[in-house]
C-alpha positions, -999 to 999 in steps of 0.1 A, spaced: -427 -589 123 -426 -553 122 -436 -536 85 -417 -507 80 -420 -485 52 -399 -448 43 -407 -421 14 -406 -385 4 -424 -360 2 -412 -335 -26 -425 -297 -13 -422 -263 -32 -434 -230 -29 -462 -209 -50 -465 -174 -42 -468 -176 -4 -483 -210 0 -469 -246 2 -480 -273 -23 -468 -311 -18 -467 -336 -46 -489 -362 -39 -495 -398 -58 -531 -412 -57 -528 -450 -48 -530 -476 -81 -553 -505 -82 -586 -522 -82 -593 -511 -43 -581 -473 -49 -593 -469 -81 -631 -449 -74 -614 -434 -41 -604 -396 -38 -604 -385 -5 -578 -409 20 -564 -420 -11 -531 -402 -23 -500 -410 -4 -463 -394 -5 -442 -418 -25 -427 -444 -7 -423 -486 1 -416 -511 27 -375 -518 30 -360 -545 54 -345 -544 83 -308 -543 67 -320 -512 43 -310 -482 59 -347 -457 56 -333 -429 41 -316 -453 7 -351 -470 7 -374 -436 6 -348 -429 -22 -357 -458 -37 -391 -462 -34 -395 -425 -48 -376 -437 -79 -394 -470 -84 -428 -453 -78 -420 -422 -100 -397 -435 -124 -377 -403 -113 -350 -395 -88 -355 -379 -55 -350 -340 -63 -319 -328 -52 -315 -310 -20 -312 -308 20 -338 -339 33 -361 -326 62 -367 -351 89 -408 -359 93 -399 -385 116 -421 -419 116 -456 -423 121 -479 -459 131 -503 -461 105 -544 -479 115 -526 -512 101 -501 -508 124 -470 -502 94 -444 -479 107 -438 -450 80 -410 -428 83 -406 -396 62 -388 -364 45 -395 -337 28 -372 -320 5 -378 -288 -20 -383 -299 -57 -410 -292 -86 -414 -322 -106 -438 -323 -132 -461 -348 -133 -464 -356 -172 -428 -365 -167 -439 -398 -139 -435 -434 -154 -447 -453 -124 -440 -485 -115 -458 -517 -115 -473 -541 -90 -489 -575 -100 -519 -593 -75 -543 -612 -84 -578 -598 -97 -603 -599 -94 -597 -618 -59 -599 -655 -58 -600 -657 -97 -566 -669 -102 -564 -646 -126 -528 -617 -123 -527 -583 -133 -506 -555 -131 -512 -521 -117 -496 -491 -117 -480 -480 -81 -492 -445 -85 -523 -440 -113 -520 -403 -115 -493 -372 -96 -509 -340 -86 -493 -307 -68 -517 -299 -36 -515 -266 -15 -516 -280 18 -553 -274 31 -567 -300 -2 -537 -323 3 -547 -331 42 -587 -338 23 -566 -363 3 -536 -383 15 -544 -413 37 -554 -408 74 -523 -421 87 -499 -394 70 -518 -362 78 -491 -357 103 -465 -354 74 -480 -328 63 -485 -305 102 -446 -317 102 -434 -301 70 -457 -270 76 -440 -265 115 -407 -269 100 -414 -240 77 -425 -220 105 -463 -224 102 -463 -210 65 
């Protein structure tokens, strides 16, 4: 079975540079991790969930905030290492951070104890100009990021 996952990546300009909001990864594996481990907010969906109402949804569920309104930029879909299928947009918005109430995630930890816990989705939201964000969102996304700067015309 294919995994398929869809988010957003909220973009807004700051003098004559681009900054993305990006969410660094919550739990036990990402938790001492910097660099590879901030993500655009998104979430897998099923195959009767149309991409662009599960991006929306993911965004909300991981934020705890709507997707800022405004026209949604194609990114198109990536194949992440793990072989997950991510497909994106961009849209203009400035969120604050402070205002995030992420959501929550139970697994079991530490592994094999039998023990669960919850974790946030997202432990912390930072803006990025576009050189540090490619340092720290995952591998796999980079592309997200050469996308939303062609589509602006190289700025």
């Amino acid at each position: 079975m294919v995994r398929r996952s869809a988010g957003v990546l909220v973009f807004r300009g700051v003098g004559e540079r681009t900054e993305v909001l990006l969410g660094h990864m919550g739990g036990p594996f990402w938790a001492r991790r910097d660099a590879g481990a901030w993500s655009l907010p998104k979430g897998e969906y099923d195959e009767d969930e149309e991409p662009e109402a599960a991006a929306r949804r993911e965004f909300a569920e991981e934020l705890g905030l709507p997707v800022p309104d405004g026209e949604l930029i194609e990114l198109g879909e990536v194949r992440q290492s793990g072989g997950k299928y991510v497909t994106a947009w961009a849209v203009r918005g400035d969120l604050d951070p402070a205002d995030v109430v992420p959501g929550t995630f139970t697994m079991e930890w530490p592994k094999g104890s039998g023990a669960l816990r919850e974790f946030p989705e997202v432990d912390r939201v930072a803006w990025f100009p576009l050189a540090e964000a490619r340092e720290k969102i995952v591998a796999g996304q980079r592309v997200f990021l050469e996308r939303l700067e062609q589509a602006q015309g190289g700025v």
